[in-house]
FINUMAR-664908 format. One record per residue (C-alpha): residue in three letters; z, y, x negated. Coordinates in steps of 0.5 Angstrom, whole numbers, plus 500, padded with zeros to 3 digits. Layout:
AlaZYX/...
# end
This chain:
Unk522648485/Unk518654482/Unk518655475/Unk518663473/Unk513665468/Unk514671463/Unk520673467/Unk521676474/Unk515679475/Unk510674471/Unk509670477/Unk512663478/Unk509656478/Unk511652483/Unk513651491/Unk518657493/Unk520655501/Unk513656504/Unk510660497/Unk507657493/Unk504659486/Unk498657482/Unk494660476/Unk487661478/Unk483664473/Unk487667468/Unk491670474/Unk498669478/Unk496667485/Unk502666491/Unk500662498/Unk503661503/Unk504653506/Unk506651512/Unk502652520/Unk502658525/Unk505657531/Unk501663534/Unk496662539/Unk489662535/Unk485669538/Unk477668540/Unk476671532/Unk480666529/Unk477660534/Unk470663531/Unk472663524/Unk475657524/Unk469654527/Unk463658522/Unk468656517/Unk467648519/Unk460648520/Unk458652513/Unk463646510/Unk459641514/Unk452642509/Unk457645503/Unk462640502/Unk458634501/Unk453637495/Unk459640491/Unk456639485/Unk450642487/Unk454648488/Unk457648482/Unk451648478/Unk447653483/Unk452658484/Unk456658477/Unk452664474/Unk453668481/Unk461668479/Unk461669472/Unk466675470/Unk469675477/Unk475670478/Unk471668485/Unk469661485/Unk462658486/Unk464653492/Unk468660495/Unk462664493/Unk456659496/Unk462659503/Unk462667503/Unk454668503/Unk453662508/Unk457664512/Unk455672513/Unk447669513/Unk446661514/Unk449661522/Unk447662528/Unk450662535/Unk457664538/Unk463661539/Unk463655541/Unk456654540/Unk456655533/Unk450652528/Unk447652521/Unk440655521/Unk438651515/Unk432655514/Unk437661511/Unk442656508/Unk443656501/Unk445652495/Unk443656490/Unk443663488/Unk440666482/Unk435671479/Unk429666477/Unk423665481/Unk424661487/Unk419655488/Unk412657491/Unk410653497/Unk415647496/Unk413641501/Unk416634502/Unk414628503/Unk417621505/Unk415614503/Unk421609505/Unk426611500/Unk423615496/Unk422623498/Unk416626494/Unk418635493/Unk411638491/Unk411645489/Unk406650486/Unk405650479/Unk403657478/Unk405657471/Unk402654465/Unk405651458/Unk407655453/Unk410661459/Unk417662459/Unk418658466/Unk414652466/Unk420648463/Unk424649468/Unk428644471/Unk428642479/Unk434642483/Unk433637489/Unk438636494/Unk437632501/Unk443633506/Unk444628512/Unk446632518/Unk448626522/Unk452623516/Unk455628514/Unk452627506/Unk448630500/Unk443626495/Unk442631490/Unk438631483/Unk440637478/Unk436636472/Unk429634475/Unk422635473/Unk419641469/Unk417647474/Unk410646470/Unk409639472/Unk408641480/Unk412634483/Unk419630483/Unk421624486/Unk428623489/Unk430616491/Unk436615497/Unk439609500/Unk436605504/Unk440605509/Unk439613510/Unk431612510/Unk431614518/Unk436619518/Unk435626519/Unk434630513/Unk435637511/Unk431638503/Unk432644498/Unk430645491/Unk431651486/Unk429652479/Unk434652473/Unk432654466/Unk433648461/Unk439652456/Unk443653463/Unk442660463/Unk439663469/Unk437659475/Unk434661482/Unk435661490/Unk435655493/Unk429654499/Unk429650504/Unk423645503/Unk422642511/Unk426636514/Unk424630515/Unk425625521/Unk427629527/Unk425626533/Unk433623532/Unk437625538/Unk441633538/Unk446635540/Unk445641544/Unk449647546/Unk452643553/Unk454637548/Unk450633552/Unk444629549/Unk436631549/Unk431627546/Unk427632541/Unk421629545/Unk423631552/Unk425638550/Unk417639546/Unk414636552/Unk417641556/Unk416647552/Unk409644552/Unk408646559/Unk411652558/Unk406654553/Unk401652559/Unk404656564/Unk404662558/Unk396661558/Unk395661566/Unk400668566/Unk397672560/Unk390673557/Unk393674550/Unk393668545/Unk400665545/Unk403659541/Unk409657544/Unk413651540/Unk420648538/Unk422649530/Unk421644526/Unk428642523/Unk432643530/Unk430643537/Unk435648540/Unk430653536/Unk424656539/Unk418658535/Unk413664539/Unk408667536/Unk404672539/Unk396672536/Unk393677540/Unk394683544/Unk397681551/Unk396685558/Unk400682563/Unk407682562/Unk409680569/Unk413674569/Unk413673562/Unk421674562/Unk421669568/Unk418663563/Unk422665558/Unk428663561/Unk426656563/Unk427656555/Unk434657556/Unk435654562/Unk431647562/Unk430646554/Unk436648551/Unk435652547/Unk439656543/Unk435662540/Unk429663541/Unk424667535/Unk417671536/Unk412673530/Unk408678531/Unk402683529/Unk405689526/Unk400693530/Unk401689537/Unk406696538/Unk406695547/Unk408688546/Unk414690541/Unk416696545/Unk416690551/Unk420685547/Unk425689544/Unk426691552/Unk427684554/Unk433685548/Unk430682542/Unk433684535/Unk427685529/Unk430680524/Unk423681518/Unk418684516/Unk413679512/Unk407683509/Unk400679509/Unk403673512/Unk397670516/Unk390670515/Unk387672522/Unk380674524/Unk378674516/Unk383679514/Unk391679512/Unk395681517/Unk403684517/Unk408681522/Unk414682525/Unk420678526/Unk424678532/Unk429674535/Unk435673541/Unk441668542/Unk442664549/Unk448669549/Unk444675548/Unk439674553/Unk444671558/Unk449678558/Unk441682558/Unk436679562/
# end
């Protein structure tokens, strides 16, 4: 039975039938309870599964969230963990339906407006992992006390081992203990920075990951040794060699093994039977999405990749260090699906 609230019209607390009604934040809220008997469209199947993944990595680090994102809803009536599934959902997925999966590189945990952390690394000594940072600060400025966040997620078990009030941002290095028992697990690490009276934090970045030679699922949900599939692509970096004068380096991503990394160093000339030997990386490696960084100025080779279909993803201003000077690339990339459906 409800229970009214100011009268007919001031909502009800309570279950009505199939409503039920709540107060959230200061307002009146009506749900409805109960399953659909409608069959789900491919939009909500897809939804249902993106909803699902965010809340794989989200679910087991709440309190995280709760500090991460607190000041991102302030003065709205969202709330933090909603907050953290909205933006993940939008910017931290790829693939489609039914092959939906994190991109853990695009995951965030927190979201702020303080400087992020500068050049973090991670290291593991049995149970204990190491976060390194830059300390481009020094004692006395605004930012040198601000407190690490440190959270580790478990891909394979599903858990977060999380530290919300670290070392200072100034002392360049922390330590987060875990169970023994998950030193040989998969690990996914991010840091973030939060002033020391909780007033401002900052984005979160996904420091790098730890024990990936552990079996993935792929696509087919089948099994590959993440060895297997880098030897084979190994071979197709090989063959790229034979096929083209440019310099290219061809490898799979650090954090998962159904993601391809190629970076095109050098002008290339031959194109011939480049598209030939990046199927086999769909077709044979499994992978799920493939990502090119280039020259800015390598102009032939970006008009052949957005050609072969490839989407321009970013754009990273004096990213590498080539030849004795600084030189800007571009970001591209393509789905499985997308190169199947084009190519």
């Amino acid at each position: 039975m409800g229970t009214l609230i100011n009268g007919l019209f001031g909502g009800f607390h309570g279950r009505v039938g199939n409503l039920v009604g709540y107060t959230l934040k200061g307002k009146h809220v009506i749900r409805m309870i109960g399953k659909s008997e409608k069959p789900l469209t491919p939009a909500r199947k897809a939804n249902c599964q993106k909803m699902t993944v965010v809340n794989e990595i989200l679910r087991p680090s709440i309190h995280a969230i709760r500090a991460g994102f607190r000041l991102a809803v302030v003065g709205t009536d969202r709330n933090e963990y909603n907050e953290a599934v909205s933006y993940n959902k939008k910017n931290a997925l790829q693939g489609v339906y039914p092959n939906i999966s994190l991109d853990y590189e695009k995951v965030l945990l927190s979201m702020g407006t303080l400087p992020v952390a500068v050049n973090p690394s991670i290291s593991q000594n049995e149970e204990k992992i190491t976060f390194n940072w830059e300390d481009q600060v020094f004692p006395g400025s605004q930012y040198y006390n601000d407190r690490a966040m440190l959270v580790i997620y478990f891909p394979d078990l599903k858990e977060s081992t999380y530290q919300l009030i670290g070392a200072k941002r100034g002392e360049g290095t922390d330590v987060l203990p875990i169970d023994p028992a998950h030193v040989d697990k998969r690990m996914e690490a991010y840091i973030s920075f939060a002033r020391q009276d909780g007033r401002e934090v900052s984005n979160s970045v996904h420091v790098g990951s730890l024990n990936l030679d552990r079996k993935v699922e792929t696509a087919g949900d089948s099994t590959l040794e993440a060895k297997d599939s880098s030897e084979f692509v190994h071979q197709l970096q090989d063959e790229l060699n034979q096929k083209i004068t440019g310099d290219w380096e061809l490898k799979l991503s650090q954090h998962d093994a159904r993601i391809a990394e190629l970076r095109i160093n050098s002008p290339a000339n031959e194109q011939v039977d480049i598209k030939e030997t990046l199927s086999l990386l769909f077709k044979k490696a499994k992978i799920n999405r493939l990502v090119v960084s280039i020259n800015t100025g390598n102009k032939e080779m970006i008009s052949f990749l957005k050609d072969l279909g490839f989407r321009k993803e970013g754009y990273f201003i004096e990213n590498r260090f080539v030849n004795g000077e600084w030189i800007n690339e571009y970001q591209f990339a393509i789905l499985k699906s997308e190169w199947e459906l084009l190519n």
